[in-house]
N, C-alpha and C positions, 0 to 999 in steps of 0.2 A: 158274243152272239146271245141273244136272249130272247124271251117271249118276245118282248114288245115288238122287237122288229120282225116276229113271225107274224103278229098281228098287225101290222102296220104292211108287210107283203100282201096279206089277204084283203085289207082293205082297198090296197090299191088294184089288183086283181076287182074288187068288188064294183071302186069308184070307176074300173075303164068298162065294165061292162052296163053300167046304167049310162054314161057315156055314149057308149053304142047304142045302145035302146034309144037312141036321139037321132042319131043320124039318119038321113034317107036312104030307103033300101033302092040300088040302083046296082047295075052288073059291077061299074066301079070301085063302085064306094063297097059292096061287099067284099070285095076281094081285100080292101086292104082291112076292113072290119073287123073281117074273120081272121086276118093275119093277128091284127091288133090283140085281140080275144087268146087267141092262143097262146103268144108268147106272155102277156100279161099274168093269166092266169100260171104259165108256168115260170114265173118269177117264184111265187109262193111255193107251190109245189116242190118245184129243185129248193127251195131254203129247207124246206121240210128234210129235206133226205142231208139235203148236208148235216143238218142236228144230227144226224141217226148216223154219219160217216161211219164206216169200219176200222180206217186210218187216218194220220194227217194226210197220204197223198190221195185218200178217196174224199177226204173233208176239201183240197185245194181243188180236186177236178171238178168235184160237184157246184162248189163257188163260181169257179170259171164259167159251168155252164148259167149259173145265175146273173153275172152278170153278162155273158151275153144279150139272155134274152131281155134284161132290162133294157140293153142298148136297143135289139131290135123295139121292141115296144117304144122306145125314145123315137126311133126313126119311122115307127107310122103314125103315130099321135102326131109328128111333125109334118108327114104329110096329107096327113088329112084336116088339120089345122088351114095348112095351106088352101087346100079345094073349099075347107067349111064359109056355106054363106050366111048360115044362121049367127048373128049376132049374141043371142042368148045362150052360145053356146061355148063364145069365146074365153070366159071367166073358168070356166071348166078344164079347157083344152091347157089354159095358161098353168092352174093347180098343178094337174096332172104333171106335166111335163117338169114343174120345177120340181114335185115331187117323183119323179123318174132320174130326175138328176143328183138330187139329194141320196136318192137310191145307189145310184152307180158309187157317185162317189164312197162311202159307206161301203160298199160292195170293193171298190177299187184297193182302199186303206185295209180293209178285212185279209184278205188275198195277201199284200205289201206286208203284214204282223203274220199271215202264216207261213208263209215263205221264207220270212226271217229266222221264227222259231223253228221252221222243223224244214233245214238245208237240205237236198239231194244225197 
């Protein structure tokens, strides 16, 4: 684990919020916006605290919850990809998402080498 990809958490947190700043404000589309917003944002966040762990079993829970919320933020960028009719908006959505994926996975392999090194 290292900087980069503490910077590289924050950036995508940074890239799904100007993202939003695009979409149309509608009762709909807020709701999954602000979903989007929040688990985004706490991609970076929970990485943050996993650096700072107390143990390996606080470093593996904190991960876990990191890559949940990358999975959720996968699963609203995905639908709201779906709903999006702005065409200038699709190049973004596509980023995003591959880079959500590149996340998990990273995220998934992280988890797989802590769980190895440091058994129940």
């Amino acid at each position: 684990m290292s900087q980069a990809l503490k910077d590289r958490t924050k950036k995508f947190a940074i890239d799904v919020w100007l993202l939003c700043s695009k979409i149309p404000h509608s009762r709909e589309y807020n709701n999954y916006v602000n979903q989007l917003l929040r688990c985004s944002s706490s991609i970076a966040a929970n990485y943050r605290a996993a650096m700072r762990a107390k143990s390996n079993a606080d470093f593996i829970n904190k991960l876990k919850i990191v890559e949940e919320e990358a999975d959720e933020s996968q699963f609203f960028l995905e639908l709201l990809q779906k709903f999006n009719h702005d065409e200038s908006l699709r190049i973004e959505f596509d980023q995003l998402l591959k880079e959500v994926d590149e996340l998990i996975s990273i995220f998934v392999a992280s988890l797989k080498t802590a769980r190895s090194n440091f058994p129940k």
